[in-house]
C-alpha positions, 0 to 999 in steps of 0.5 A: 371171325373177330375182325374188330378193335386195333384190325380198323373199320370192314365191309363185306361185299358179295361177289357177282361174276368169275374174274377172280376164280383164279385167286379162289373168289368165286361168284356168290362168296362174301369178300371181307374189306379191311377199309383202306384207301391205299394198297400195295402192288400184288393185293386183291382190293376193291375199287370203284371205277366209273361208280361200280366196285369191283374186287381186282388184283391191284398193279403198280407199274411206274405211274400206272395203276392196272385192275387184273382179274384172275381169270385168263378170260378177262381182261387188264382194266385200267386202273387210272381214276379209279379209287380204292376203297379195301383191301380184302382180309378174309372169304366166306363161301357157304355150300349148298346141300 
């Protein structure tokens, strides 16, 4: 995967939990970031919130700005204050023999 050149600077972040096993991110995947401090409604980033990241699907509804899991067992977080750091572009998962 050549993520390089005209594609802009990228992250890799390793997933810790199962809010997202409903967009197949799944505890213990490698997430690529495309860095980026925008996003548009509907893409999966990564955010930090209160200095911990976490990887959300992002929603902007008129002046808010929610953090929804994939996961009907977790909840919205409330996006307001939080700062996006990527977008992800790509998902490694290596199986166990």
């Amino acid at each position: 995967m050549d993520l390089s050149g005209k594609y802009g600077e990228h992250f890799a972040l390793h997933i810790k939990g199962e809010s997202m096993t409903g967009a197949g991110i799944l505890d213990g995947d490698l997430i690529v970031v495309r860095k980026q401090e925008t996003a548009r409604s509907g893409q999966i980033v990564v955010a930090l919130l209160e200095d911990e990241a976490t990887c959300k699907r992002l929603k902007l509804e008129d002046d808010e700005i929610w953090l929804l899991p994939e996961n009907p067992a977790f909840q919205p977080i409330d996006g307001t204050g939080c700062k996006i750091l990527g977008v992800v572009v790509a998902l490694h998962r290596q199986y166990q023999a």
